[in-house]
Backbone atoms as SQL, in Angstrom:
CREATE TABLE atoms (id INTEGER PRIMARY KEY, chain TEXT, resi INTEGER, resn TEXT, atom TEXT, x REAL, y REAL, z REAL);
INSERT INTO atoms VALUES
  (1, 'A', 1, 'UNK', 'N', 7.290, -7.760, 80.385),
  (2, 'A', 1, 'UNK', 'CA', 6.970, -7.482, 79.003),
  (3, 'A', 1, 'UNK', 'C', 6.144, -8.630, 78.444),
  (4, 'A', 2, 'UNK', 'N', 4.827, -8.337, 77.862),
  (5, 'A', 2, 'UNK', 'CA', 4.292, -8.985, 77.170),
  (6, 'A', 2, 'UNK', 'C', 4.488, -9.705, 75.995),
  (7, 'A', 3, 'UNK', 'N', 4.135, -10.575, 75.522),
  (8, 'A', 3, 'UNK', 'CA', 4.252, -11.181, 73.638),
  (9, 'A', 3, 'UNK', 'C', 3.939, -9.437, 72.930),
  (10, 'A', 4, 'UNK', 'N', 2.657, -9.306, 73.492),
  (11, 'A', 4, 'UNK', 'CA', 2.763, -8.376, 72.055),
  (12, 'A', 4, 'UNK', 'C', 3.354, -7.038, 72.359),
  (13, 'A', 5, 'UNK', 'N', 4.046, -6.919, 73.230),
  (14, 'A', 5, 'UNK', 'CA', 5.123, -5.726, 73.535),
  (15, 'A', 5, 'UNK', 'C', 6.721, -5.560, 72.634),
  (16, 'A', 6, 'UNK', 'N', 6.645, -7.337, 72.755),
  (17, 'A', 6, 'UNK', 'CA', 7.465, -7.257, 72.012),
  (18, 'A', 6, 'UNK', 'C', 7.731, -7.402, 70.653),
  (19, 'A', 7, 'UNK', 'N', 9.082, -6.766, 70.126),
  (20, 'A', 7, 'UNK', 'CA', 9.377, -6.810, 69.184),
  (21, 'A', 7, 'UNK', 'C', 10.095, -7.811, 68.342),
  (22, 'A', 8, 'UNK', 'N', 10.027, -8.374, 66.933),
  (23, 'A', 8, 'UNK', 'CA', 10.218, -9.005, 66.289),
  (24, 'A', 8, 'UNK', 'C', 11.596, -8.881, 65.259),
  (25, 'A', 9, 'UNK', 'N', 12.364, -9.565, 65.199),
  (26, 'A', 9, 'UNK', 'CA', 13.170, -9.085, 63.579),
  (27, 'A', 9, 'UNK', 'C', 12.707, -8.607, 62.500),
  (28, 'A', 10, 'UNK', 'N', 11.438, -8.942, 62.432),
  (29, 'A', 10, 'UNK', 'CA', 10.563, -8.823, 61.341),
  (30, 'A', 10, 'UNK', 'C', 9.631, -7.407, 61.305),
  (31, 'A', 11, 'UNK', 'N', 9.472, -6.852, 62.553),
  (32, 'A', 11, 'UNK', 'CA', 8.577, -6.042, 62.906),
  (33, 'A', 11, 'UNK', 'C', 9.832, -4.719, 62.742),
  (34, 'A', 12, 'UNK', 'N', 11.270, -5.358, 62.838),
  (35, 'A', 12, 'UNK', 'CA', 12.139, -4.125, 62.724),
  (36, 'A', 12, 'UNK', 'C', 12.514, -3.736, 61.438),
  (37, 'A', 13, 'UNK', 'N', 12.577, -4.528, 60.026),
  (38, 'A', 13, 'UNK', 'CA', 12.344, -4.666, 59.437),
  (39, 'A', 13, 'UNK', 'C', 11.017, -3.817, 58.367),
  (40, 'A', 14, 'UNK', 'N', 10.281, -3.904, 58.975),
  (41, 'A', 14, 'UNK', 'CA', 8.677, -3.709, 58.459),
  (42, 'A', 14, 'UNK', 'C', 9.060, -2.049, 58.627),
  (43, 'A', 15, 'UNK', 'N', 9.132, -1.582, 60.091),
  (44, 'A', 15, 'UNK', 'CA', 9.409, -0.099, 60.481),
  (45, 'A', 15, 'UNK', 'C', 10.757, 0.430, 59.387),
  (46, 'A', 16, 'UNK', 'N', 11.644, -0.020, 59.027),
  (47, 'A', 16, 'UNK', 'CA', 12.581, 0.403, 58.461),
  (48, 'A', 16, 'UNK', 'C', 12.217, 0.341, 57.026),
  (49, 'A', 17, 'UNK', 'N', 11.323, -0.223, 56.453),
  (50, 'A', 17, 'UNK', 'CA', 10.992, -0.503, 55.165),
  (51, 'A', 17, 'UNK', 'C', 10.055, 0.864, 54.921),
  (52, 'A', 18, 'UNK', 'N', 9.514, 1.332, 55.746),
  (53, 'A', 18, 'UNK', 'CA', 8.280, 2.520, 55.880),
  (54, 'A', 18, 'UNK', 'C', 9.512, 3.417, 56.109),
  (55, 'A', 19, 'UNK', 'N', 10.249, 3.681, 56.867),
  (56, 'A', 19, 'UNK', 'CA', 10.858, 5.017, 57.123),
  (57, 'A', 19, 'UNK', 'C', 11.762, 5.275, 55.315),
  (58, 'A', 20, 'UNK', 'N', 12.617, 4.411, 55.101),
  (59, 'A', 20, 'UNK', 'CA', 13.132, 4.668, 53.462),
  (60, 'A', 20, 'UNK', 'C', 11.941, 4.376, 52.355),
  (61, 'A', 21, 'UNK', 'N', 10.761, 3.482, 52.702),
  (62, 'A', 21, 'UNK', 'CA', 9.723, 4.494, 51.729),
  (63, 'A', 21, 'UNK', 'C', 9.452, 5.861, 51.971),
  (64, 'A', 22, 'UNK', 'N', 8.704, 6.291, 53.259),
  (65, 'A', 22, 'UNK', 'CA', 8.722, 7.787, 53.002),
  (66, 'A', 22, 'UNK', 'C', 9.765, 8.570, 52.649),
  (67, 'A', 23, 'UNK', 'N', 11.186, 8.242, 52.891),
  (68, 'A', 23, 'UNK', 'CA', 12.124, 9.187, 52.570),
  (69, 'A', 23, 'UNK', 'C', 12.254, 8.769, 50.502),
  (70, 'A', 24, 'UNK', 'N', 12.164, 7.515, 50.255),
  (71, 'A', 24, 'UNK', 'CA', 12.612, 7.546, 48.981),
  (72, 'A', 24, 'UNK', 'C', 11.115, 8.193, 48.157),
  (73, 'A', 25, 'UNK', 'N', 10.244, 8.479, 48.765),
  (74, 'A', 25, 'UNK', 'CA', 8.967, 8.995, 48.077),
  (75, 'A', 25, 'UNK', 'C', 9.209, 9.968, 48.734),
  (76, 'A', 26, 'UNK', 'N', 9.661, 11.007, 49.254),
  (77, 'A', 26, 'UNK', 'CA', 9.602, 12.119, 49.854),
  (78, 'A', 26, 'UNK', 'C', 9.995, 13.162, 48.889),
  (79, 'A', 27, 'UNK', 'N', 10.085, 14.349, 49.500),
  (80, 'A', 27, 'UNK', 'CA', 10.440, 15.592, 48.332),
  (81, 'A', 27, 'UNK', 'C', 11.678, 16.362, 48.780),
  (82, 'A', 28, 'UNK', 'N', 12.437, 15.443, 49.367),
  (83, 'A', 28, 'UNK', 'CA', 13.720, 15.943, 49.561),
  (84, 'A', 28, 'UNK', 'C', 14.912, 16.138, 48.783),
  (85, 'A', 29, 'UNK', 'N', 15.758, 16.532, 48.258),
  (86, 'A', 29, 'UNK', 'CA', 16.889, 16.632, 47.720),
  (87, 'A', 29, 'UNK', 'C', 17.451, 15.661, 47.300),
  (88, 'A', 30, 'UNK', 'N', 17.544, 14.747, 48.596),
  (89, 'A', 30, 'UNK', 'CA', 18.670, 13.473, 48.788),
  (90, 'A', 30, 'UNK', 'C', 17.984, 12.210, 48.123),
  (91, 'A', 31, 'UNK', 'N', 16.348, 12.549, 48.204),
  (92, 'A', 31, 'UNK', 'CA', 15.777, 11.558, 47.602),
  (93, 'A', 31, 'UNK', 'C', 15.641, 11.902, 45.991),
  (94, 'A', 32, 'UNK', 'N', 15.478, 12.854, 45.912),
  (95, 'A', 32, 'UNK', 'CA', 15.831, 13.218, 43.971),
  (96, 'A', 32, 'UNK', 'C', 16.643, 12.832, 44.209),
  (97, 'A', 33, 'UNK', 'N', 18.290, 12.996, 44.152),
  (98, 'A', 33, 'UNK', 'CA', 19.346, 12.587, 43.283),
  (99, 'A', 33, 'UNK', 'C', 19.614, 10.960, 43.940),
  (100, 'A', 34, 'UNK', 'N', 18.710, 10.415, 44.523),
  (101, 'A', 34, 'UNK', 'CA', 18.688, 8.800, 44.455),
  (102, 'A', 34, 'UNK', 'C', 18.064, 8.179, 43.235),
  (103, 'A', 35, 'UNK', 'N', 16.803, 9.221, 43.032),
  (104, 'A', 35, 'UNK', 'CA', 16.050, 9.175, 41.870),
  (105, 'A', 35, 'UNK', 'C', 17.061, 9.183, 40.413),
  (106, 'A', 36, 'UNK', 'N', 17.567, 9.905, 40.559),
  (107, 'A', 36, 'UNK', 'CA', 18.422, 10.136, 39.183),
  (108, 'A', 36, 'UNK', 'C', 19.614, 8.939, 39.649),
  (109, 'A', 37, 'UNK', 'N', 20.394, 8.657, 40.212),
  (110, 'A', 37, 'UNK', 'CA', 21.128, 8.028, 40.213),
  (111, 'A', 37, 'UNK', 'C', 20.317, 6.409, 39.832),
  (112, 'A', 38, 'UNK', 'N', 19.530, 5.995, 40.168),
  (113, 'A', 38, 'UNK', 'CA', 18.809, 5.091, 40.198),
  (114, 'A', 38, 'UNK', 'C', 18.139, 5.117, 38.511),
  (115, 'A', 39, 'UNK', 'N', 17.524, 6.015, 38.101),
  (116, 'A', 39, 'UNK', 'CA', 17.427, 6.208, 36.108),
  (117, 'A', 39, 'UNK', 'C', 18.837, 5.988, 35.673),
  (118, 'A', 40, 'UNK', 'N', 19.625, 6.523, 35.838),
  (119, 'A', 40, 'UNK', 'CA', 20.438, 6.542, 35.195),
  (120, 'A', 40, 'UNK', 'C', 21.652, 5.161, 35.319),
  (121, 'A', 41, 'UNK', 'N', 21.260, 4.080, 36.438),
  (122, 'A', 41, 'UNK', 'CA', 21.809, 3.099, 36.578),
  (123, 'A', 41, 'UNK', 'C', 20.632, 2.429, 35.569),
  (124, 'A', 42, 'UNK', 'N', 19.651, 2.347, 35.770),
  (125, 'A', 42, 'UNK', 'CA', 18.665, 1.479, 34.744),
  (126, 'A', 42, 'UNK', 'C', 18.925, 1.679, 33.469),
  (127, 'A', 43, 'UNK', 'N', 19.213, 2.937, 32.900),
  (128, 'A', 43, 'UNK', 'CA', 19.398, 3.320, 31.537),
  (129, 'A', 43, 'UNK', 'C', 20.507, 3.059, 31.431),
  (130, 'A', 44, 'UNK', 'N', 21.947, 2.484, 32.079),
  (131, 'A', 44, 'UNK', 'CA', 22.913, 2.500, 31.653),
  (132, 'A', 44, 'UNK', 'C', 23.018, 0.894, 31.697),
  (133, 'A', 45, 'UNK', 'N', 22.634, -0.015, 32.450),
  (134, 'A', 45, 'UNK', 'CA', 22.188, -1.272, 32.208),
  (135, 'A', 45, 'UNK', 'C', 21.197, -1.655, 31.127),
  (136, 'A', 46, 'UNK', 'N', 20.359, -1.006, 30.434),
  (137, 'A', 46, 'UNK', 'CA', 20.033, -1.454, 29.171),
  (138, 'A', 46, 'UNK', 'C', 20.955, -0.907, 27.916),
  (139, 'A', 47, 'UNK', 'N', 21.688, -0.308, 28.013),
  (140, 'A', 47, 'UNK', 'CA', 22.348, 0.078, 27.239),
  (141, 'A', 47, 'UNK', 'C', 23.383, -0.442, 26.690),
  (142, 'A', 48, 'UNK', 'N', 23.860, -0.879, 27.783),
  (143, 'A', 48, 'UNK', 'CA', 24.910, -2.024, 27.865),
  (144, 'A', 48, 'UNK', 'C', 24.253, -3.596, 27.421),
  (145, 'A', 49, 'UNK', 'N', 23.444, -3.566, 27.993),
  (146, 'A', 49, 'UNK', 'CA', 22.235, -4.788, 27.241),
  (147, 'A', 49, 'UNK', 'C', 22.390, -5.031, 25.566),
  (148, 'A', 50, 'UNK', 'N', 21.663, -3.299, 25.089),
  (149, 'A', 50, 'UNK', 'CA', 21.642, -3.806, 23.985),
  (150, 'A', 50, 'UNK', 'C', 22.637, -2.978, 23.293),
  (151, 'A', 51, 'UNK', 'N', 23.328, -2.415, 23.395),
  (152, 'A', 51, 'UNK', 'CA', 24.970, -2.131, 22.828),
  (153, 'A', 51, 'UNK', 'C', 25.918, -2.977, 22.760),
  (154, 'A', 52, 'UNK', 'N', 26.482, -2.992, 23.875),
  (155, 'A', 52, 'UNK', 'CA', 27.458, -3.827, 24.292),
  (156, 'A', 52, 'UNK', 'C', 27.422, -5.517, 24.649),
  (157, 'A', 53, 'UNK', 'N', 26.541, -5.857, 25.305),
  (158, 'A', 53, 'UNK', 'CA', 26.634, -7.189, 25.688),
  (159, 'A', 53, 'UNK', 'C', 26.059, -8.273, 24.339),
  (160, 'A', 54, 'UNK', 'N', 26.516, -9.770, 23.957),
  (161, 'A', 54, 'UNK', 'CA', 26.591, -10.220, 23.087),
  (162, 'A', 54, 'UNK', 'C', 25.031, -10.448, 23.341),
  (163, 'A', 55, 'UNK', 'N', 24.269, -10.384, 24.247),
  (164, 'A', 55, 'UNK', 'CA', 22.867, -10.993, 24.717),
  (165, 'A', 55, 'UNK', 'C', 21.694, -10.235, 24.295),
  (166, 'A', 56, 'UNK', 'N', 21.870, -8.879, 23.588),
  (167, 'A', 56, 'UNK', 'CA', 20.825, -8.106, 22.649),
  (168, 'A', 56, 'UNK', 'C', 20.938, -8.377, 21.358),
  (169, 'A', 57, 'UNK', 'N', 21.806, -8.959, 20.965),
  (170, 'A', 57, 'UNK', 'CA', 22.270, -9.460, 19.292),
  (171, 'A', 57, 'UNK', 'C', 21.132, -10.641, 18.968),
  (172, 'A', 58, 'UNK', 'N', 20.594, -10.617, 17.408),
  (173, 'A', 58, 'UNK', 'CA', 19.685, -11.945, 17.085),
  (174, 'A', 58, 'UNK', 'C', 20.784, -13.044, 17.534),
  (175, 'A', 59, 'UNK', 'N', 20.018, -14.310, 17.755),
  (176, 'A', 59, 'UNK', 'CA', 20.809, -15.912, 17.527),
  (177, 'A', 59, 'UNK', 'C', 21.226, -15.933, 15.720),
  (178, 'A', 60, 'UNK', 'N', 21.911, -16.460, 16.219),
  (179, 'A', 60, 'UNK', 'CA', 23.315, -17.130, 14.734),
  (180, 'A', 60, 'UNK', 'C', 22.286, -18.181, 14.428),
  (181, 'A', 61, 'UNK', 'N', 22.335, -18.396, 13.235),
  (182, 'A', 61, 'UNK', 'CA', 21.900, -20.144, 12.654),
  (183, 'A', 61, 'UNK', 'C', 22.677, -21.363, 13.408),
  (184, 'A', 62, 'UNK', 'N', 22.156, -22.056, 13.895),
  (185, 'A', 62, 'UNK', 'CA', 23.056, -23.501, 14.245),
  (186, 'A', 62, 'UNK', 'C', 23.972, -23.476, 13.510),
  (187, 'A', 63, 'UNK', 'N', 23.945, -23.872, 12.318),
  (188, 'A', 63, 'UNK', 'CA', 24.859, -24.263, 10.846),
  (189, 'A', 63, 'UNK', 'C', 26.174, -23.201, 10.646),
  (190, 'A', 64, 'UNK', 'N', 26.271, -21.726, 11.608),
  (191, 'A', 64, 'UNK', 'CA', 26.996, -21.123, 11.123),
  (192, 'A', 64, 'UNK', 'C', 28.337, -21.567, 11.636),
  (193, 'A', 65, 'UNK', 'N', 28.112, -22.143, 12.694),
  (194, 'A', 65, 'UNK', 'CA', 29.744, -22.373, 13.985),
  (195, 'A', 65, 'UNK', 'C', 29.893, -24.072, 13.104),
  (196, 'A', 66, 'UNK', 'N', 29.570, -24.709, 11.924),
  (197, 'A', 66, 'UNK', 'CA', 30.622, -25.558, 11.254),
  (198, 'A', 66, 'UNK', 'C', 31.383, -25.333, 10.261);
């Protein structure tokens, strides 16, 4: 076997990065409801952003916590 016969960690990697792009860009079923699961984790992390978490609220004045 040659150098360039062989394969790399990186080269396995690269191939696996192309096979779940085409499937997550594909028009399959399984890849819609990744799609939706995936909106609906983003939309539920900003939500929580600016609902719930103290970190969407304006800053307090310095002067207020004496």
């Amino acid at each position: 076997m040659t150098t360039s016969e062989q394969k790399g960690p990186a080269q396995g990697i690269a191939e696996a990065q192309q096979l779940m792009r085409s499937w997550f860009f594909g028009g399959s079923w399984s890849a819609a409801l990744a799609w939706a699961v995936l909106v609906v984790s983003l939309i539920t992390v900003l939500a929580w952003f600016f609902i719930a978490s103290p970190y969407g609220a304006p800053a307090a004045p310095v002067y207020a916590e004496f």
